[in-house]
C-alpha positions in Angstrom: 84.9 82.9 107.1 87.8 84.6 109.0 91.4 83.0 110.1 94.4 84.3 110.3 98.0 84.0 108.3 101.4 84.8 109.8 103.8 87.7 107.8 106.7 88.0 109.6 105.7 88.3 113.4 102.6 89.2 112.5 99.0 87.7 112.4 96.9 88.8 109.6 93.1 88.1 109.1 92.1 86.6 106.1 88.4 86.8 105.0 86.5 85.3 102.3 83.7 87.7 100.9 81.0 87.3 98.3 81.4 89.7 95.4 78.3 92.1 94.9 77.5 94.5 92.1 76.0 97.6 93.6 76.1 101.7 92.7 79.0 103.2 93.6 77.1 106.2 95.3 75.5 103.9 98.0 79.1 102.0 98.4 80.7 105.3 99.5 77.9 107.1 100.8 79.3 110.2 101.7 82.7 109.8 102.0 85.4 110.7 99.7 86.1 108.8 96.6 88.8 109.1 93.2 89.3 107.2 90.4 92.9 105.8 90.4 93.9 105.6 86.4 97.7 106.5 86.7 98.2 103.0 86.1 96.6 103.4 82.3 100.1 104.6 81.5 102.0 101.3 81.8 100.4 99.3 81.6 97.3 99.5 79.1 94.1 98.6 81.1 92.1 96.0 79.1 89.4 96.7 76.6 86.4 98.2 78.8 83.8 95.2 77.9 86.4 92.8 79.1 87.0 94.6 82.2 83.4 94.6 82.5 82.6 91.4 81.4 85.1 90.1 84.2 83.8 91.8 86.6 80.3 90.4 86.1 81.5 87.0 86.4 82.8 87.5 90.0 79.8 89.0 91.1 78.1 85.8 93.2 81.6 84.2 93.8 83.5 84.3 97.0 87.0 85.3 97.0 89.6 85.9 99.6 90.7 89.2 100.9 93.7 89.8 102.9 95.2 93.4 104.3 98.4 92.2 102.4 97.9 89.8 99.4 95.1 90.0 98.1 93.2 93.4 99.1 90.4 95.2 97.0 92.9 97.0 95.1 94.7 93.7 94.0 91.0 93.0 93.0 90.5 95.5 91.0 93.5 95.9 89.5 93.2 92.3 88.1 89.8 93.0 86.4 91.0 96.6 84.8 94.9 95.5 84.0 94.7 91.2 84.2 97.0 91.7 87.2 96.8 92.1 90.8 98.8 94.5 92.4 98.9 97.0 95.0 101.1 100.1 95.6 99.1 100.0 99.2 101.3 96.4 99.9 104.9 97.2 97.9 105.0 100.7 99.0 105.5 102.4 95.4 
C-alpha cells in the first residue's frame, strides 16, 4: 500500500511493507555495508536475545515506512535500543 503524507510543503510516500528475515549478504549483495554501534554508548542496546527475540516477532508483520518518521533506521533502532530514532531525520 502506498499514499502519501504532507511535511511542510511537501508530499511524502508512505508504504507499508511486510518484515522478512533473510541473510544479510543477499540483502546487500555487493554493495557497501557497516555496522552502526556508536549508539551503544548512550544508550545501552538491550540484551542481545531480546533484541533478537523482537526481531523475530516482526518478521510476517506489516509495518509502515516513511522517508521521515518511521524509516528502517527508526526500525532498527527500536529493536536494538527499545526506541526509534534516526540521526538520518533530526540531522545529528
Amino acid at each position: 500500500g502506498k499514499h502519501k503524507v504532507k511535511l511542510g510543503a511537501y508530499e511524502v510516500p508512505v508504504f507499508t511493507r511486510m518484515v522478512k528475515k533473510e541473510r544479510l549478504k543477499k540483502v546487500v549483495r555487493r554493495k557497501k555495508w557497516r555496522v552502526n554501534n556508536k549508539s551503544d554508548v548512550s544508550p545501552d542496546p538491550l540484551p542481545v536475545q531480546e533484541i533478537m527475540s523482537r526481531a523475530e516477532d516482526c518478521v510476517g508483520k506489516e509495518v509502515i515506512y516513511c522517508s521521515f518518521g518511521r524509516n528502517c533506521e527508526h526500525f532498527v533502532t527500536n529493536l536494538r535500543y527499545g526506541e526509534g530514532v534516526s540521526e538520518q531525520v533530526s540531522g545529528t
